[in-house]
N, CA, C and O atoms as a DFTB+ gen file, in Angstrom:
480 C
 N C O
     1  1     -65.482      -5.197     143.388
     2  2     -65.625      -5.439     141.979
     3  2     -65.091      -6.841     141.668
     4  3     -64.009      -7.262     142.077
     5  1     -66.119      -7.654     140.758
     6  2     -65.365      -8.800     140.750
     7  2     -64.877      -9.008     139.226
     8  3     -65.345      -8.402     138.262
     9  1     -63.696     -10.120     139.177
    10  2     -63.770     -10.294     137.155
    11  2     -64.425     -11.479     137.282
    12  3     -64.552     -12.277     138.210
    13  1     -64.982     -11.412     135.684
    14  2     -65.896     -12.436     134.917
    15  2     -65.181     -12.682     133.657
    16  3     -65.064     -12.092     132.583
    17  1     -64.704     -13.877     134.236
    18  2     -64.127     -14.339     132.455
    19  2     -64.960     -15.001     131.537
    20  3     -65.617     -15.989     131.865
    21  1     -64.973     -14.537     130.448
    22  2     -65.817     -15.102     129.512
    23  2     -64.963     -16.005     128.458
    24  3     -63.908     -15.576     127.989
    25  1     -65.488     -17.284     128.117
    26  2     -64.894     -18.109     127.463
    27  2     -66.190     -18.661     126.631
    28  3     -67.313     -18.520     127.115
    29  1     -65.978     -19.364     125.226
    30  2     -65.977     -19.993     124.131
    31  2     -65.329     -20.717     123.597
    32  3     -64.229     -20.339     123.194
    33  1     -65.729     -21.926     123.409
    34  2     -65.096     -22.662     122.456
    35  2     -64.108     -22.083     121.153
    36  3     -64.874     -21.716     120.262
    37  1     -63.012     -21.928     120.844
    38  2     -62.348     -21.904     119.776
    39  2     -62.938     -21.846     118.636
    40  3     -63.810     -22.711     118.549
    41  1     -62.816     -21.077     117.555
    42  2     -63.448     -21.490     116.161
    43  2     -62.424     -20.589     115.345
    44  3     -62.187     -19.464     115.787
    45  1     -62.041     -20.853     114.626
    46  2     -61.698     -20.918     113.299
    47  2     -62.184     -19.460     112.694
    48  3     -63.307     -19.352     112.200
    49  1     -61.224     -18.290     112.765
    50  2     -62.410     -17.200     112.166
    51  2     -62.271     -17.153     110.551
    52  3     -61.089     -17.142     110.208
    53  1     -62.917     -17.131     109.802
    54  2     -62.951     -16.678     108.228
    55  2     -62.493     -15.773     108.217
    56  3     -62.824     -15.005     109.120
    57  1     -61.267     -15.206     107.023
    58  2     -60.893     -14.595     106.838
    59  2     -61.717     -13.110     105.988
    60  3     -62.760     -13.237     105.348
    61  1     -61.260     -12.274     106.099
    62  2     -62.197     -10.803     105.707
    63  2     -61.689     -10.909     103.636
    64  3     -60.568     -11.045     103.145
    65  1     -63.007     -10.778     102.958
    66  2     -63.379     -11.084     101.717
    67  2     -61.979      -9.542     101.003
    68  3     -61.931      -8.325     101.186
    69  1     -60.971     -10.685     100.086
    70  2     -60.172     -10.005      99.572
    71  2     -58.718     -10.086     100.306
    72  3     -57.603      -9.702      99.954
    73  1     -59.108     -10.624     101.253
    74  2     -57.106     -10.701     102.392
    75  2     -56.760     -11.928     101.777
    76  3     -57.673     -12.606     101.306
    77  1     -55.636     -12.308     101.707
    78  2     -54.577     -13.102     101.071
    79  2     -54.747     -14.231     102.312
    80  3     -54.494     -13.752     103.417
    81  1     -55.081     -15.463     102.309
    82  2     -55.447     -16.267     102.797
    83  2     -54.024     -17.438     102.648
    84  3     -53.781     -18.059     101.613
    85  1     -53.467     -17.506     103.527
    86  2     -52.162     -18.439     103.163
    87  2     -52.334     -20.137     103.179
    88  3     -52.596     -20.731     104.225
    89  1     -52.121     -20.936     101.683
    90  2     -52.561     -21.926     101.726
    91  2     -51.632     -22.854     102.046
    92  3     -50.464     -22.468     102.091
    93  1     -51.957     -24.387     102.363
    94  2     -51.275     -25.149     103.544
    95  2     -49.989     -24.766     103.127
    96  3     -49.330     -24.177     103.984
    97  1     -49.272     -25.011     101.641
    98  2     -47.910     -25.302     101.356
    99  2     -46.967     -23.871     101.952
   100  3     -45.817     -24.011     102.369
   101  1     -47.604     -22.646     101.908
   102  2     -47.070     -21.764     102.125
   103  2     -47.032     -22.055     103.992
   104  3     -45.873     -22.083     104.405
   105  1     -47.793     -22.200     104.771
   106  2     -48.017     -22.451     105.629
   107  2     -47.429     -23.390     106.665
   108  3     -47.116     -23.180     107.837
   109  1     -47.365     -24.457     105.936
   110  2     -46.526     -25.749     106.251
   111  2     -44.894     -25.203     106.656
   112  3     -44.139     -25.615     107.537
   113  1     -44.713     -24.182     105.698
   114  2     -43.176     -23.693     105.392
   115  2     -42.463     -25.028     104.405
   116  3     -41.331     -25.423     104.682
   117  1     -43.040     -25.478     103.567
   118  2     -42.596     -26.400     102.816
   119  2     -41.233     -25.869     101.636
   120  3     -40.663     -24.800     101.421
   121  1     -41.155     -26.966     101.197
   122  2     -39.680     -26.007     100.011
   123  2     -40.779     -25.416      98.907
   124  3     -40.635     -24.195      98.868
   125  1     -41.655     -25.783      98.146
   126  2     -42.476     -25.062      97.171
   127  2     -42.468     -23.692      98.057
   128  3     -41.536     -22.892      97.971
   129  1     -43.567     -23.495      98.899
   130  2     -43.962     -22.378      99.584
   131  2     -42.726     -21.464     100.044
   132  3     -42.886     -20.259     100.240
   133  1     -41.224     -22.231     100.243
   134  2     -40.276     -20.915     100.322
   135  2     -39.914     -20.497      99.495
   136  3     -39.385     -19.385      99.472
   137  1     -40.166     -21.702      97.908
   138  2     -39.603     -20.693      96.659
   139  2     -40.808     -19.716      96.352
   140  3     -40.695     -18.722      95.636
   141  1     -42.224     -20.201      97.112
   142  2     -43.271     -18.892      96.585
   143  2     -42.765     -17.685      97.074
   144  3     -42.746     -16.726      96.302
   145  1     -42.340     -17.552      98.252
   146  2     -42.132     -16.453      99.678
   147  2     -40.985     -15.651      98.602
   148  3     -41.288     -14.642      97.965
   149  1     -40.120     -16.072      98.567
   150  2     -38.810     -15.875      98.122
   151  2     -38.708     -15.028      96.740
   152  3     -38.194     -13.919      96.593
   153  1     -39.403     -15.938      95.659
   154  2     -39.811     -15.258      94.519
   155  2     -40.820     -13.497      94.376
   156  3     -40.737     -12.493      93.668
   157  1     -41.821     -14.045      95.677
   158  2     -42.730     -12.472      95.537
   159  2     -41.755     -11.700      96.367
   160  3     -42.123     -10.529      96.467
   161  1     -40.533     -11.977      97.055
   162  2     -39.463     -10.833      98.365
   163  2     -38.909     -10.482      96.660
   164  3     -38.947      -9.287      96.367
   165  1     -38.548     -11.183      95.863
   166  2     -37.397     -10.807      94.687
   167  2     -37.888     -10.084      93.610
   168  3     -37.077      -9.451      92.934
   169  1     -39.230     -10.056      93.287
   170  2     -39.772      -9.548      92.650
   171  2     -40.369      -8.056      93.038
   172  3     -40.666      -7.185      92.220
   173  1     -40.470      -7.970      94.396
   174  2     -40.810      -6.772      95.032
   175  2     -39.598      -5.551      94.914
   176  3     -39.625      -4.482      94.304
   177  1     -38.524      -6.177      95.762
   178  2     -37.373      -5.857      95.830
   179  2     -37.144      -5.273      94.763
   180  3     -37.042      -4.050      94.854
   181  1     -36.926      -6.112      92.920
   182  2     -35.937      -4.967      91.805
   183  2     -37.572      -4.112      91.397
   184  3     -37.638      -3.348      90.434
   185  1     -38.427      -4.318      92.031
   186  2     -39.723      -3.188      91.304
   187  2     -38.898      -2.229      92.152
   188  3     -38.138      -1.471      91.550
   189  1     -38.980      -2.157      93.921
   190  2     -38.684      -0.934      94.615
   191  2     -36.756      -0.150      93.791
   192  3     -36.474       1.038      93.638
   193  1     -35.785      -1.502      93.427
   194  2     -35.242      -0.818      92.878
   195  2     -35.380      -0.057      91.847
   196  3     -34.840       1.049      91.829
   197  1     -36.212      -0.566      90.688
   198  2     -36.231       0.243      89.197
   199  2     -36.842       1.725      89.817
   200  3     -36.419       2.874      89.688
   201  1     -37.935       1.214      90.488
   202  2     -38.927       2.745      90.493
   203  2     -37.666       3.746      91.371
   204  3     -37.337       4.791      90.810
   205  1     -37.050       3.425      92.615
   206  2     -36.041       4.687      93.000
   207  2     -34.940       5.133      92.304
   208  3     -34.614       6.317      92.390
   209  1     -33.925       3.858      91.192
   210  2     -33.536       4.465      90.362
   211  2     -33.768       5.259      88.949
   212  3     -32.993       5.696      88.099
   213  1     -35.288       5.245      89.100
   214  2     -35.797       5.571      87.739
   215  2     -36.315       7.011      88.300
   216  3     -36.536       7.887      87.464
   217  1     -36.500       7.267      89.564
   218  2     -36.727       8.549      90.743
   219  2     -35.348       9.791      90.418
   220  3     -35.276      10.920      89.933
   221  1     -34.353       8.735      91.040
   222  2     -33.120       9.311      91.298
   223  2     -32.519      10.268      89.499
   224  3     -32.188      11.409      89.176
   225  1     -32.675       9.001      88.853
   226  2     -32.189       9.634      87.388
   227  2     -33.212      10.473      87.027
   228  3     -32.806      11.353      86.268
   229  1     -34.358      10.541      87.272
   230  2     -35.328      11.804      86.693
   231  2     -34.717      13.294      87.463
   232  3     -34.641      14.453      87.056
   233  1     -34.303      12.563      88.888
   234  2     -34.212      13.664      89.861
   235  2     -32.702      14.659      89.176
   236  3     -32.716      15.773      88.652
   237  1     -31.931      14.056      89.351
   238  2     -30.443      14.027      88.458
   239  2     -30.632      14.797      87.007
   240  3     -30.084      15.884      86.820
   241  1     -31.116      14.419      86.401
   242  2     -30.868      15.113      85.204
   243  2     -32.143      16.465      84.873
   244  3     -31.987      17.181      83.883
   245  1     -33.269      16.658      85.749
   246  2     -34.111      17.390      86.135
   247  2     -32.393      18.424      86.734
   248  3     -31.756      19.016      85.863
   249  1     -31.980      18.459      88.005
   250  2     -30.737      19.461      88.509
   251  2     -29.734      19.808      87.677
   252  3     -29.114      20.870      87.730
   253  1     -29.546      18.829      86.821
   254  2     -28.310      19.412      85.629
   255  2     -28.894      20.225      84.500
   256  3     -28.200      20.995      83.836
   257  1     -30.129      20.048      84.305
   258  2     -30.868      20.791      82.992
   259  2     -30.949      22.170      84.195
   260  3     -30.470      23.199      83.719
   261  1     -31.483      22.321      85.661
   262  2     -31.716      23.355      86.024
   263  2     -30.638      24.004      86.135
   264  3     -30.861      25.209      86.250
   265  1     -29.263      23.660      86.155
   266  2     -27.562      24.355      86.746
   267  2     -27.333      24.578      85.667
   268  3     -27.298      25.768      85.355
   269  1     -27.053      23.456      84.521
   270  2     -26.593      23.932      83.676
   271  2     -27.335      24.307      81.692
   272  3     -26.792      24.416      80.592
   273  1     -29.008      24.393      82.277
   274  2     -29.609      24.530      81.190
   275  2     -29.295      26.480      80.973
   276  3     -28.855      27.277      81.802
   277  1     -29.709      26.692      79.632
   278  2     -29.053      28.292      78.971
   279  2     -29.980      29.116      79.768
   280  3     -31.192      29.042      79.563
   281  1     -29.569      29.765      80.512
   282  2     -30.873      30.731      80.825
   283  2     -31.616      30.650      82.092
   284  3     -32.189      31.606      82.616
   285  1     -31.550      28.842      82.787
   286  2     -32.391      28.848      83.643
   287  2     -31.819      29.520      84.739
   288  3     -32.619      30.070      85.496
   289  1     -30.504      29.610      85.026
   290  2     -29.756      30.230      86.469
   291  2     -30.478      31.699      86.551
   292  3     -30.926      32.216      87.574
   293  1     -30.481      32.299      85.095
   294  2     -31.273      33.867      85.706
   295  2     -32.356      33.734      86.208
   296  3     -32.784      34.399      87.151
   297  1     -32.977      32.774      85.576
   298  2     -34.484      33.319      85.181
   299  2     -35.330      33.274      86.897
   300  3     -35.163      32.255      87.568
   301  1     -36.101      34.304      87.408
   302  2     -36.788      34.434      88.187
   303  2     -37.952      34.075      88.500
   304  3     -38.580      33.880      87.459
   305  1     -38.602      33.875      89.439
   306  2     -39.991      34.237      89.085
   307  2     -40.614      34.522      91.149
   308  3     -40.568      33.747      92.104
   309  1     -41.052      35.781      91.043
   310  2     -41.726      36.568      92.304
   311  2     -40.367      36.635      93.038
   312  3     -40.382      36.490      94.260
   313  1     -39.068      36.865      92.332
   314  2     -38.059      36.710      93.193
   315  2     -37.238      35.752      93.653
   316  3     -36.246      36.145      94.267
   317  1     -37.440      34.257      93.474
   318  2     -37.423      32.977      93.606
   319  2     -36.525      32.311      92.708
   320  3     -36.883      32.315      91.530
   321  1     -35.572      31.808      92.952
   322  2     -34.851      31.275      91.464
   323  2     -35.489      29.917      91.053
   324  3     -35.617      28.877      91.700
   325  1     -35.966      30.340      89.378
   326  2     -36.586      28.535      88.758
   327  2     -36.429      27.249      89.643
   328  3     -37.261      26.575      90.250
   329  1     -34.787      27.123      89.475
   330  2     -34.524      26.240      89.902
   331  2     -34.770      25.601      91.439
   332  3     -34.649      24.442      91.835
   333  1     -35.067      26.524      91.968
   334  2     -35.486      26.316      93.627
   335  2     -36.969      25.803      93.739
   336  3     -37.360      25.009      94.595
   337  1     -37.700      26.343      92.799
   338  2     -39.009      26.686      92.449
   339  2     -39.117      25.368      92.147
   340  3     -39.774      24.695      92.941
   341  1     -38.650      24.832      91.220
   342  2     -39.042      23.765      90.265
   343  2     -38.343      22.229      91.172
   344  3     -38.765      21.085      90.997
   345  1     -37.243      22.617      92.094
   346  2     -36.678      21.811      92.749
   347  2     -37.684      21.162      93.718
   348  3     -38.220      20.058      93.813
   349  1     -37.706      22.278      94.368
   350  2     -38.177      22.321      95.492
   351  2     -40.022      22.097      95.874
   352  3     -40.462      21.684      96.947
   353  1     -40.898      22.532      94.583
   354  2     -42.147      22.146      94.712
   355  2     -42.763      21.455      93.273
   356  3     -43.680      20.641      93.162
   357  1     -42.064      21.974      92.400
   358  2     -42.083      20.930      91.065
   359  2     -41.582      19.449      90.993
   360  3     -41.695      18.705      90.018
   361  1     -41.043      19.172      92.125
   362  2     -40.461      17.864      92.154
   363  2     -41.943      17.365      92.621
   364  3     -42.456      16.653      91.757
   365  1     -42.758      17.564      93.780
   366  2     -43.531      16.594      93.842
   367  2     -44.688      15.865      93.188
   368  3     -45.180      14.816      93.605
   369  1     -45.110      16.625      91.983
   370  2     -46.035      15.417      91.312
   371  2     -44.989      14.316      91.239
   372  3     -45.075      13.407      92.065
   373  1     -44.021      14.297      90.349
   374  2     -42.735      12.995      90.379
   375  2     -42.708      11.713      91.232
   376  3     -42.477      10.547      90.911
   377  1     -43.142      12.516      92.915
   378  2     -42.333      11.869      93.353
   379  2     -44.079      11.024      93.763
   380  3     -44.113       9.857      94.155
   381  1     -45.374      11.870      93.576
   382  2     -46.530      11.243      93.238
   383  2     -46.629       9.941      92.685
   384  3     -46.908       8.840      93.159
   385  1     -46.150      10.599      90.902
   386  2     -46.020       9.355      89.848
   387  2     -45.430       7.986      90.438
   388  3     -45.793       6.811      90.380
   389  1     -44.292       8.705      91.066
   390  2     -43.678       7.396      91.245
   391  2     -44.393       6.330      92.122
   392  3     -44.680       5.170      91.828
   393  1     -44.674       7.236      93.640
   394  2     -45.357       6.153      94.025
   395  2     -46.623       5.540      93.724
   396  3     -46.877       4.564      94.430
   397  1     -47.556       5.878      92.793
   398  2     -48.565       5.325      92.536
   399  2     -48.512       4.508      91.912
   400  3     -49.344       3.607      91.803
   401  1     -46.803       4.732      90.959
   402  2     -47.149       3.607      90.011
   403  2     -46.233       2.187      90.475
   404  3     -46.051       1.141      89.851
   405  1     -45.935       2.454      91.308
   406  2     -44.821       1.586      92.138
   407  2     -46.022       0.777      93.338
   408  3     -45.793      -0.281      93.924
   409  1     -47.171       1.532      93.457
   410  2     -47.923       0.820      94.615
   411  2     -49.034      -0.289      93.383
   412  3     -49.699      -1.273      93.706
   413  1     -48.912       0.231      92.201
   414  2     -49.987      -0.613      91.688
   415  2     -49.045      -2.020      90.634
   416  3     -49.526      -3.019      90.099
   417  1     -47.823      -1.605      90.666
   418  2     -46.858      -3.058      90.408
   419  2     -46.553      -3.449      91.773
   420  3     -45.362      -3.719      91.622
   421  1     -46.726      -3.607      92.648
   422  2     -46.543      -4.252      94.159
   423  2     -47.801      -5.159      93.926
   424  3     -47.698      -6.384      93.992
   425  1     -49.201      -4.425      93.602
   426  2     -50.390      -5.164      93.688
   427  2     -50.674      -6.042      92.806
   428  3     -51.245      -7.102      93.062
   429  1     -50.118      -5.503      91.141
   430  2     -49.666      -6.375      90.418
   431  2     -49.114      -7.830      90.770
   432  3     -49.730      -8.858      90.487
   433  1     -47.859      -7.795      91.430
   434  2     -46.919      -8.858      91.985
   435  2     -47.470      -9.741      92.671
   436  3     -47.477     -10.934      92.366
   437  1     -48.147      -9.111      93.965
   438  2     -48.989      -9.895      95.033
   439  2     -50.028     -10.709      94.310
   440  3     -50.213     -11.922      94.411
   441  1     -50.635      -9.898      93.612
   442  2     -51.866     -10.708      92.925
   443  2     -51.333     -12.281      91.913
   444  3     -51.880     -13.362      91.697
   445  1     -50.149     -11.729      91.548
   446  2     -49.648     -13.092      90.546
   447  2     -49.252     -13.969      91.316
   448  3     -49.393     -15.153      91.012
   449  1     -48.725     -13.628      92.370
   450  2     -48.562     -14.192      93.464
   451  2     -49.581     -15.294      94.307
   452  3     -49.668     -16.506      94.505
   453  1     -50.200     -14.175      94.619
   454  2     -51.739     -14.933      94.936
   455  2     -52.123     -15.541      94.319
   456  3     -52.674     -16.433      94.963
   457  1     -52.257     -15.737      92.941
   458  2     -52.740     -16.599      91.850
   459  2     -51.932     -17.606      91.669
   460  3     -52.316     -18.616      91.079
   461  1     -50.891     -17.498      92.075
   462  2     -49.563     -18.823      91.700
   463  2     -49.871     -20.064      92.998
   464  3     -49.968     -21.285      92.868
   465  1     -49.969     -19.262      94.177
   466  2     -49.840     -20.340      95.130
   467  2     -51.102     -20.769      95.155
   468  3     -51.158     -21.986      95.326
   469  1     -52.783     -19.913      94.985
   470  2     -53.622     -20.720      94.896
   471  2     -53.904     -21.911      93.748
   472  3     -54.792     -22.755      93.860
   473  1     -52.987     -21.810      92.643
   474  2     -53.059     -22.439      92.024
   475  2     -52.912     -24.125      92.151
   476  3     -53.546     -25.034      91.615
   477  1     -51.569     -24.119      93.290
   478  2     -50.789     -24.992      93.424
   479  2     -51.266     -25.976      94.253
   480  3     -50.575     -26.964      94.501
């Protein structure tokens, strides 16, 4: 068996319609292009914070209304206590919301993003 290497000239591939195409300054690693880099890491960053502390405090005061709301510690249902119920499989649309709306301010960001440095 023998190998056959196959070779071509180099070219340049075009990027796929809609990918974030990095322009020279970002590229270069210039000082503009690290305050671009820097700004979309900082802006990402307090979105992922707001949306988990805005998670956590739904989550939090969702367990104190279930412990210490009037009534909910009895209340049953097929045997099951509310609160387990509601903990435990009522939490996940929440945790849905959250990320959907946390993935479409990321795209938000990127895009202003994208729009800032092509601008430049």
């Amino acid at each position: 068996m023998t190998r056959v290497r196959v070779t071509a000239p180099r070219q340049s591939a075009t990027p796929a319609p809609g990918r974030l195409q990095y322009p020279t300054e970002v590229a270069e690693d210039s000082d503009a292009g690290r305050i671009f880099i820097r700004s979309l890491i900082r802006s990402q960053l307090r979105l992922a914070l707001v949306v988990a502390c805005g998670f956590l405090v739904i989550l939090g005061v969702l367990a104190l209304f279930l412990v210490y709301g009037p009534g909910v510690a009895e209340t049953r249902i097929a045997g099951i206590p509310l609160a387990w119920l509601v903990l435990g499989a009522g939490i996940y649309p929440v945790i849905g919301l959250s990320a959907w709306l946390y993935n479409r301010a990321a795209a938000r960001n990127e895009a202003r993003y994208r729009d800032l440095v092509e601008d430049k």
